[in-house]
C-alpha positions, 0 to 999 in steps of 0.5 A, spaced: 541 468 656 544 469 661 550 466 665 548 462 672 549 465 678 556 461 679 559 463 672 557 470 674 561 469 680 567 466 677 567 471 673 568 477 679 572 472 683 577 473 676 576 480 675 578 482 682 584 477 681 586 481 675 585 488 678 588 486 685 594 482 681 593 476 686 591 468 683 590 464 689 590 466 697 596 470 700 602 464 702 600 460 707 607 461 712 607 454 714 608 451 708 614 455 706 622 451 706 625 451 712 631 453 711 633 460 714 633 467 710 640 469 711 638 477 711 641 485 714 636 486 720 635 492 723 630 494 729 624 498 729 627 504 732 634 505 727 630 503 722 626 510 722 632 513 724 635 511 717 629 512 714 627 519 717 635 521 715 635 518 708 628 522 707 633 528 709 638 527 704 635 525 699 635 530 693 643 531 695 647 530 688 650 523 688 655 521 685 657 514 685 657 507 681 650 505 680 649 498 686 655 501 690 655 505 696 662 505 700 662 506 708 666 513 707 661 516 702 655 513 706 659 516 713 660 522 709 653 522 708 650 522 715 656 525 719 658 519 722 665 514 722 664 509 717 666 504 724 659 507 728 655 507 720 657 499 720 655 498 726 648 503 727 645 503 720 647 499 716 644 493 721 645 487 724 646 479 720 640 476 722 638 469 720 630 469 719 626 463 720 621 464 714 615 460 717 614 463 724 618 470 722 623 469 729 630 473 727 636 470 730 643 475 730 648 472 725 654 472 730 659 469 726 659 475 722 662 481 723 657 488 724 655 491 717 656 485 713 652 483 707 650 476 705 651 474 699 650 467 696 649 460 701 653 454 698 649 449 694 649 444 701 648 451 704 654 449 710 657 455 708 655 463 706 659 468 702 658 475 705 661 482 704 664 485 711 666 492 712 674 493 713 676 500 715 673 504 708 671 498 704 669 491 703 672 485 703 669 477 700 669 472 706 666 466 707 664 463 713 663 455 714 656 455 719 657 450 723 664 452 725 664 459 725 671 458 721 671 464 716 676 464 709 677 471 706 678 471 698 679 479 697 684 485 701 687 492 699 684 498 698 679 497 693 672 495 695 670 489 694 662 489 694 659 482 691 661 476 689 659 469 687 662 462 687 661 457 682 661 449 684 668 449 682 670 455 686 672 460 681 669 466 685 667 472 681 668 479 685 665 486 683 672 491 684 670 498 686 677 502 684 679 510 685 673 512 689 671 518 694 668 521 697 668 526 691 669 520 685 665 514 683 671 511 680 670 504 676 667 497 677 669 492 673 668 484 675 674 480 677 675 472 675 679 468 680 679 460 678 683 456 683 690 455 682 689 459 676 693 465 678 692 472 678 684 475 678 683 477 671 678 482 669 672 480 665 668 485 664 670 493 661 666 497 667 665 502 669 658 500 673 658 493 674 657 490 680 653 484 683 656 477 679 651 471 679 654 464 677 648 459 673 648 452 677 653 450 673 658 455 673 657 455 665 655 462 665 656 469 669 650 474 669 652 482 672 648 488 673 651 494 668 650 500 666 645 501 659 647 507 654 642 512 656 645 511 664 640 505 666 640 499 670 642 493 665 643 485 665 649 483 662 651 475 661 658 472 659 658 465 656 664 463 655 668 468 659 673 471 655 665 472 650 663 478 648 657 480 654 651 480 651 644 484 655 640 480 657 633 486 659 634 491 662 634 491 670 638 489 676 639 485 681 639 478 677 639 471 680 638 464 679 632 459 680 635 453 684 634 449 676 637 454 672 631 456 668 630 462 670 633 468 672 630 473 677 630 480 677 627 487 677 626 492 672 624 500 673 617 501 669 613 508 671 611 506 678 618 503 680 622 497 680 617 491 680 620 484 680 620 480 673 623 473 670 626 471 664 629 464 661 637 465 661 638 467 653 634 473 655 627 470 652 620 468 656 622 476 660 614 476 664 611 480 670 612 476 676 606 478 680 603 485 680 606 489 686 601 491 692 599 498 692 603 501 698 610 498 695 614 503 692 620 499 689 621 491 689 628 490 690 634 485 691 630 477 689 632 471 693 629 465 690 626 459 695 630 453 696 625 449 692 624 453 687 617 455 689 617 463 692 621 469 691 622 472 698 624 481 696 625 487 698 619 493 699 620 500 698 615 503 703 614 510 705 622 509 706 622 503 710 625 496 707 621 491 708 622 484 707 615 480 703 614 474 699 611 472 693 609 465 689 614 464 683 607 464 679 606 472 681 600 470 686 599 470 693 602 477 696 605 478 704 609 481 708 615 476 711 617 480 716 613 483 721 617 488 725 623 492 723 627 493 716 630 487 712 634 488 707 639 484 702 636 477 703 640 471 699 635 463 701 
């Protein structure tokens, strides 16, 4: 017997679904939260040009920390001065309105500087600026363009993170070159607690994450076999515990998940795991012009995870639901990088 019209396009209407990784229609922009994405823009024209240079450079030996990239090796790198590399390509901090994609410059920071993590009532932005060779932790109020700045010295400082009783935890970058990659540990500093103490051993972790409620810090490290991992502390003077192996974690706005991206044979595709390191699931299936997905920001709300896509060279910003559906590009013209929402 066979099944009525109805059925049989039900169940093509499924297969395509299943081999295109898509449930639903692409996300409708106008019903995304209005608040602004906080993100590195960089033009058209200087986005091919890093592009085109980055391609050149490529199979060069690299030595460094995985996640970190000093201004002097990158100036290195592309026969620059570290000051004219901030300001040329390591772009402009832009505000991007998700439903209709205008990009606004982000004036109240300084050239080069990368978004890290918007406040809970999102009236202040933490970000990493460059000064001289290295970078340094800041915090900007919006409203007022009054910047508080937490870190200094000479070694670098590349990611941080507040949690809602102000204790900042910062990645430190020490006796790195040109030449050496040197050591990243991450750093504690609880107010009116005295000096940052370190709580982690090193020597590759960057970009610490505080859980909504500042029980619990999740980092990027470095596995035994030399990949990414993700390690979690709770209490902090524990014993880290890898949660999967990955990069780039971040907290959903309830706390029950944390988002992240995982190298599998075709890239770093974008995955979701419960706290405890269980429930680990594919966030959607990667369209097939996308080499990697990086650098996870989730929405407001909850509902979408707005990323990183490696095209051909070119970094494009995309969005995608929390259920894995609905697929598209966020930004229309020019690359986008390091989004926080």
């Amino acid at each position: 017997m066979r099944p009525p019209a109805s059925a049989l396009a039900l169940l093509l209407l499924l297969a395509v679904s299943a081999c295109t990784g898509r449930t639903g229609p692409v996300v409708d922009l106008e019903t995304l939260p209005p608040e602004p994405i906080a993100f590195v823009f960089l033009e058209p024209e200087k986005a091919r040009d890093l592009a085109e240079r980055m391609q050149k450079t490529k199979q060069q030996p690299q030595d460094q920390t995985p996640g970190v990239a000093r201004l002097d090796q990158l100036a290195k790198l592309f026969k620059s001065d570290a000051d004219s590399l901030a300001s040329e390509l390591l772009g402009r901090p832009s505000l991007l309105d998700p439903r209709t994609g205008e990009v606004t410059p982000f004036d109240a920071l300084p050239k080069g500087s990368r978004p890290l993590e918007w406040s809970g009532d999102r009236t202040r932005l933490l970000f990493a600026a460059p000064r001289f060779d290295v970078f340094q932790i800041s915090q900007v109020n919006v409203a007022s363009g009054e910047v508080r700045t937490f870190t200094q010295g000479k070694d670098d400082h590349p990611s941080a993170s507040l949690a809602p009783d102000g204790s900042l935890a910062f990645a430190q970058l020490s006796g790195a070159t040109g030449t050496k990659a040197g050591e990243s540990r991450i750093y504690v500093f609880t107010p009116g607690g005295g000096e940052p103490r370190p709580v982690s051993a090193g020597p590759s972790d960057v970009s610490p994450v505080w859980s909504r409620d500042g029980s619990m810090l999740v980092y990027q490290t470095r596995a035994a076999d030399g990949g990414h991992a993700i390690a979690a502390l709770q209490p902090l003077d524990g014993t880290p515990r890898i949660l999967a192996r990955g990069r780039d974690p971040v907290f959903t706005p309830d706390g029950q998940w944390i988002v992240f991206s995982q190298k599998l044979a075709a890239g770093y595709r974008l995955w979701r795991m419960h706290p405890d390191g269980s429930g680990k699931l594919a966030l959607g299936v990667a369209p097939t012009e996308v080499g990697d997905e990086l650098r996870p920001a989730v929405s407001p709300d909850g509902r979408y995870v707005a990323y990183v896509a490696d095209e051909a060279g070119r970094r494009t910003l995309r969005i995608r639901r929390f259920d894995g559906g609905g697929d598209r590009e966020l930004l229309g013209s020019g690359d986008g990088m390091l989004p926080t929402w």
